[in-house]
TORPA-4810 file (N, C-alpha, C, O; in nm, 3 decimals):
<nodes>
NODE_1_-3.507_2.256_-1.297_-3.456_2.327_-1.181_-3.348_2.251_-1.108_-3.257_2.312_-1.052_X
NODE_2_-3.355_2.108_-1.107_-3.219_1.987_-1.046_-3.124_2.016_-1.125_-3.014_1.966_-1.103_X
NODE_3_-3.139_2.085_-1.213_-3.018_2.083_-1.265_-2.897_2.233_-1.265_-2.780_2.234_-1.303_X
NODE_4_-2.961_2.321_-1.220_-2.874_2.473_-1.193_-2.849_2.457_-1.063_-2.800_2.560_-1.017_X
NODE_5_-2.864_2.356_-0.967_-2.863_2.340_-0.835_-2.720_2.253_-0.819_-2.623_2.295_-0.755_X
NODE_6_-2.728_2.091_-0.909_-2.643_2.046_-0.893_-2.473_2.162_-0.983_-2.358_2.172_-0.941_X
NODE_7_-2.514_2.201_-1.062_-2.441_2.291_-1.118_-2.353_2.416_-1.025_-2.237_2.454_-1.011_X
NODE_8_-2.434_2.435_-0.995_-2.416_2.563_-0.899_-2.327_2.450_-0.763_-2.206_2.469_-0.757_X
NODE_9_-2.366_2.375_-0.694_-2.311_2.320_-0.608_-2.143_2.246_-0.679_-2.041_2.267_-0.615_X
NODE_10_-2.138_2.184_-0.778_-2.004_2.132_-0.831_-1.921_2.253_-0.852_-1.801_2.241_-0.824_X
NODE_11_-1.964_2.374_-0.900_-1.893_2.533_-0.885_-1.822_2.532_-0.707_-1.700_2.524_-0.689_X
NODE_12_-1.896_2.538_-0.624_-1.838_2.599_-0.530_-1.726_2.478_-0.474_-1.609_2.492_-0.440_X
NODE_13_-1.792_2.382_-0.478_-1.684_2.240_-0.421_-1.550_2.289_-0.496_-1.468_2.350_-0.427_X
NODE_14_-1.526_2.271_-0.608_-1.391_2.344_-0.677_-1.354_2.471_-0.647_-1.232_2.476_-0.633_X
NODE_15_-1.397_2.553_-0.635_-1.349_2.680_-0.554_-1.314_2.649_-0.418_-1.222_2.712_-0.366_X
NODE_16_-1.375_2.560_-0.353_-1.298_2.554_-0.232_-1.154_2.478_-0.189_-1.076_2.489_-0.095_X
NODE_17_-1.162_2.399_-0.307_-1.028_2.304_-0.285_-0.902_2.421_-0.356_-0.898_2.463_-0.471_X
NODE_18_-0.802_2.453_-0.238_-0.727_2.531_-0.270_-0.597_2.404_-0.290_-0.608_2.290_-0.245_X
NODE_19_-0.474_2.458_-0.368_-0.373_2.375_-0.360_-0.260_2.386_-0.282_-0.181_2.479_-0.300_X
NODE_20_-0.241_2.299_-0.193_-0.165_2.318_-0.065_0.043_2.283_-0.091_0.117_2.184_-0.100_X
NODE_21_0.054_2.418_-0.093_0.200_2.405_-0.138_0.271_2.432_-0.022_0.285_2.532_0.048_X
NODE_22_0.331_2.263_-0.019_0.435_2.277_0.089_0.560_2.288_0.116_0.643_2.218_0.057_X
NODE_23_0.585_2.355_0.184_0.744_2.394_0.246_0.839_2.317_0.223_0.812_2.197_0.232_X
NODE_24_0.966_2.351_0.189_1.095_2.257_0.226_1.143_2.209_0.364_1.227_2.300_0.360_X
NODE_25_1.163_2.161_0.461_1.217_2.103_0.569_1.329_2.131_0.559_1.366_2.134_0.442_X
NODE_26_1.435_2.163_0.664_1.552_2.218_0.693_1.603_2.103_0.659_1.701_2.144_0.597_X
NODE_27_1.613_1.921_0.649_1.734_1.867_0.592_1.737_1.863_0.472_1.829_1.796_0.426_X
NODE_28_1.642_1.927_0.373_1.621_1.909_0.207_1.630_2.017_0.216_1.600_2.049_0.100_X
NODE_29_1.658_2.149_0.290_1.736_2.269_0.231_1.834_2.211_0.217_1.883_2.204_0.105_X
NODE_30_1.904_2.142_0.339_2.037_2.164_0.362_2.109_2.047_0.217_2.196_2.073_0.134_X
NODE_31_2.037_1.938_0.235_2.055_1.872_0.094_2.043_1.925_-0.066_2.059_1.861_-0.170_X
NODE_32_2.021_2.021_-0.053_2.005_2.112_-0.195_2.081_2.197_-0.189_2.105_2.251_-0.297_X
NODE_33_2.143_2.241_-0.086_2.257_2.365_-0.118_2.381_2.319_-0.054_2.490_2.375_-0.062_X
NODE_34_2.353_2.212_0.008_2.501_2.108_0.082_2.622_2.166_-0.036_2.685_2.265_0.000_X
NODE_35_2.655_2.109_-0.169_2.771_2.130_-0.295_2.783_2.247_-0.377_2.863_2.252_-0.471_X
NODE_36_2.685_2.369_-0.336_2.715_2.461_-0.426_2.879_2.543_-0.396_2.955_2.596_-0.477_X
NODE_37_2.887_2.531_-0.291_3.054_2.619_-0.250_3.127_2.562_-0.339_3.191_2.625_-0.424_X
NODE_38_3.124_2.398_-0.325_3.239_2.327_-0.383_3.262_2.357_-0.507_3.362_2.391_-0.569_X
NODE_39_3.108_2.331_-0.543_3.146_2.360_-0.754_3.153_2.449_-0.809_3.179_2.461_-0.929_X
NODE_40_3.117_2.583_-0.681_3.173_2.667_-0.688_3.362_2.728_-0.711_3.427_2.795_-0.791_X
NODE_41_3.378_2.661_-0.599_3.522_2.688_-0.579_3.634_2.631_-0.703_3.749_2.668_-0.727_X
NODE_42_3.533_2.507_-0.781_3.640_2.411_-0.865_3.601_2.482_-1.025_3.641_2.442_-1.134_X
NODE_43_3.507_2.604_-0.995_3.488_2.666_-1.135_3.573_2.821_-1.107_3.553_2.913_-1.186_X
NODE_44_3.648_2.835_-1.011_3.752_2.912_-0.950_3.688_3.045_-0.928_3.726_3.155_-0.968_X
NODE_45_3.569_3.010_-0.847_3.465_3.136_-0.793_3.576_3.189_-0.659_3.609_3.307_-0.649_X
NODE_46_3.625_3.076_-0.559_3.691_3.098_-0.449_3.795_3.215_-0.449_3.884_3.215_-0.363_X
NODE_47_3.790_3.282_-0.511_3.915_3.419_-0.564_3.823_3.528_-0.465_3.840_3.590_-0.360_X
NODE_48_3.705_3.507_-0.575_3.636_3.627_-0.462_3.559_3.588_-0.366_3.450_3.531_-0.377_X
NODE_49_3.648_3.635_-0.221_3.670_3.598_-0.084_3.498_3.632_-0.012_3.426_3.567_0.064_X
NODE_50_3.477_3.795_-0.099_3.383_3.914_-0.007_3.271_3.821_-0.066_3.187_3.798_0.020_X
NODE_51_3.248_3.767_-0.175_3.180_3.760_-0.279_3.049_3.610_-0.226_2.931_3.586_-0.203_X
NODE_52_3.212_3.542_-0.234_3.215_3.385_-0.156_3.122_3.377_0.024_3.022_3.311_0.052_X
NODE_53_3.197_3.461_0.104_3.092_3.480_0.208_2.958_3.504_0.247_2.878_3.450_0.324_X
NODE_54_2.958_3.633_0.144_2.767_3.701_0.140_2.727_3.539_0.090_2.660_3.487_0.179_X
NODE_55_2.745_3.466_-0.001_2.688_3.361_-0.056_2.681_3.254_0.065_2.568_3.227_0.105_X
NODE_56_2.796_3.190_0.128_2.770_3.128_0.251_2.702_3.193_0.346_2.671_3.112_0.433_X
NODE_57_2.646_3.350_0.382_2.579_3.356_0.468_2.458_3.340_0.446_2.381_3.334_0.541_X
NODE_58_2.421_3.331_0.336_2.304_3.354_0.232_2.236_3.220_0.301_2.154_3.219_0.392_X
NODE_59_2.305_3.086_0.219_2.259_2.970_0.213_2.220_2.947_0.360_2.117_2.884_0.385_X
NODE_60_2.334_3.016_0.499_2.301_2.938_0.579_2.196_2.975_0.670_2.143_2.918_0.766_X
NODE_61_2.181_3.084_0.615_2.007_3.129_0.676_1.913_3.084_0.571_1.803_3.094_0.626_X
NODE_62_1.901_3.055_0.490_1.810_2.969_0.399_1.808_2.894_0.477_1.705_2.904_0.543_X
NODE_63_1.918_2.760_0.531_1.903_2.650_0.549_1.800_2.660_0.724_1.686_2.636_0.764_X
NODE_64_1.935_2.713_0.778_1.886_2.753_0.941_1.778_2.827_0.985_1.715_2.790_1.085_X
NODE_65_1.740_2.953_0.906_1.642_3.060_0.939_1.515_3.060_0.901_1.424_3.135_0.936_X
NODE_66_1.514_2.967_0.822_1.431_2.976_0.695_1.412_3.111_0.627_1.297_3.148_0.606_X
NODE_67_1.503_3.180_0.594_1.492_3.305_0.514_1.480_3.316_0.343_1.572_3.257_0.287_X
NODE_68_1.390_3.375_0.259_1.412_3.336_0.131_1.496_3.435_0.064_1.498_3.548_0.112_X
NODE_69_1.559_3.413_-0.029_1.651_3.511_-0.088_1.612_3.488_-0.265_1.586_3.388_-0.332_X
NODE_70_1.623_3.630_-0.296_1.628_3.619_-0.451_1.746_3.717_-0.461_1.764_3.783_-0.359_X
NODE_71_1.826_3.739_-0.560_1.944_3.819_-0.514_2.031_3.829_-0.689_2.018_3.741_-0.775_X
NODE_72_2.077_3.899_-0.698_2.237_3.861_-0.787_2.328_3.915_-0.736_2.311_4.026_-0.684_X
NODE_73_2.431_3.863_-0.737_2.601_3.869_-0.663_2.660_3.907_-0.784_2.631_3.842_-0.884_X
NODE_74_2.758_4.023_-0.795_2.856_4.038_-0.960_2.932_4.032_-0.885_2.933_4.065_-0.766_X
NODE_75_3.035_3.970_-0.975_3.155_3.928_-0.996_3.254_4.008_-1.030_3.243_4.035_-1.150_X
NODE_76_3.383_4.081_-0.961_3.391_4.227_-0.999_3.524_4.167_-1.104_3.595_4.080_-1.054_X
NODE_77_3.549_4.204_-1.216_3.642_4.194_-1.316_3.621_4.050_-1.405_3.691_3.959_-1.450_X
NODE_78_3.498_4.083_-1.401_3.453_3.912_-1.472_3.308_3.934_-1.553_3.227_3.998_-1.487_X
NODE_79_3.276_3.905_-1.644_3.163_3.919_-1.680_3.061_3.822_-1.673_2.999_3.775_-1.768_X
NODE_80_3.043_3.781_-1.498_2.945_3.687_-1.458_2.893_3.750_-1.359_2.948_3.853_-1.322_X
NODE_81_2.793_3.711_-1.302_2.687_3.693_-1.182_2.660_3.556_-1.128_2.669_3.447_-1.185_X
NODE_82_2.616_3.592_-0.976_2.572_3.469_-0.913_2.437_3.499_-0.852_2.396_3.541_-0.744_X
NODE_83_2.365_3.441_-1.012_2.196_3.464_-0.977_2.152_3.344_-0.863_2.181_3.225_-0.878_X
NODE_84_2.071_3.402_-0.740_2.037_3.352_-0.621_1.913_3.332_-0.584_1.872_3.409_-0.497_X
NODE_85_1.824_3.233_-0.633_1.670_3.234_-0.587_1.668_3.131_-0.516_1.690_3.018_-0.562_X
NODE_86_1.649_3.148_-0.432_1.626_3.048_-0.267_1.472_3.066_-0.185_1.449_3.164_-0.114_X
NODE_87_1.373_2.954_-0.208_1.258_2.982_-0.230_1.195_2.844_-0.090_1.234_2.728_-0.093_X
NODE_88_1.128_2.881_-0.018_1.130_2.835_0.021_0.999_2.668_0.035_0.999_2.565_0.102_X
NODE_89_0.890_2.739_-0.091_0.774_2.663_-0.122_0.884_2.555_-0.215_1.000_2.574_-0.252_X
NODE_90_0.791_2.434_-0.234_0.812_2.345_-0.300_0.755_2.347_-0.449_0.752_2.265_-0.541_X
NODE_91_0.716_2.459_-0.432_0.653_2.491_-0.609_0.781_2.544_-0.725_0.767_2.554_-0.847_X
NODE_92_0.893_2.570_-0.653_0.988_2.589_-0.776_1.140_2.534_-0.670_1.150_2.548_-0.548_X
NODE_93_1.231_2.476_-0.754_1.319_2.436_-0.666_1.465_2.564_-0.647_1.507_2.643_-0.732_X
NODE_94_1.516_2.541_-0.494_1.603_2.639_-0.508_1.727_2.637_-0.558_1.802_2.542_-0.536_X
NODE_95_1.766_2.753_-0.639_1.856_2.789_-0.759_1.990_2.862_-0.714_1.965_2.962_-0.647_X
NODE_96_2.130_2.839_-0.734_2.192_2.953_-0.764_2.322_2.883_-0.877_2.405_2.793_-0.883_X
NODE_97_2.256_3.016_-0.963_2.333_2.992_-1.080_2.425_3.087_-1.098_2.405_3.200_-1.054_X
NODE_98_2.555_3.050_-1.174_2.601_3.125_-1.210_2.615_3.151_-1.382_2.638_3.063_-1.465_X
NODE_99_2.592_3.314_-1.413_2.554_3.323_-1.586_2.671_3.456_-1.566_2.725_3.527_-1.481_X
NODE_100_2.663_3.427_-1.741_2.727_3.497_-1.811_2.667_3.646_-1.838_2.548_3.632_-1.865_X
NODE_101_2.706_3.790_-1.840_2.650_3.901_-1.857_2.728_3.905_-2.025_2.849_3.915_-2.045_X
NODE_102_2.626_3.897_-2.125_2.676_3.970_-2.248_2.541_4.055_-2.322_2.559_4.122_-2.424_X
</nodes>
């Protein structure tokens, strides 16, 4: 009988330990999306003006608002996107890529 007891008790101890996923802090947003404009601009994204903005307003409520964004931006006469996952847990880091549509 000591033994479906201790059993039963090591069950619930593990069910209770949940895993505590924590947040980014506004200067490790801001350190993670600080260079995307730039390498943006030097892969000659800076053409599109409308394109370029939604993306800076994007980041800077990520950074400031804490707002999360998942998103894609097209690229009009180009066969790219600017895939946008901006997340704010520390369980996946935040992304914006730009890919190819073929």
């Amino acid at each position: 009988m000591g033994k479906k007891k201790r059993a039963k008790q090591k069950k619930e101890k593990k069910s209770m330990k949940q895993p505590i996923i924590n947040e980014w802090n506004e200067m490790e947003r801001y350190m993670l999306t600080k260079d995307v404009m730039d390498k943006l601009k030097e892969l000659g994204i800076g053409v599109y003006v409308e394109q370029c903005d939604e993306l800076e307003t994007i980041i800077d409520n990520y950074v400031r608002k804490k707002e999360e964004c998942i998103k894609k931006i097209d690229l009009p006469g180009t066969d790219r996107v600017l895939d946008i996952n901006l997340q704010l847990t520390k369980q996946k880091n935040p992304v914006i890529c730009l890919r190819c549509i073929t």
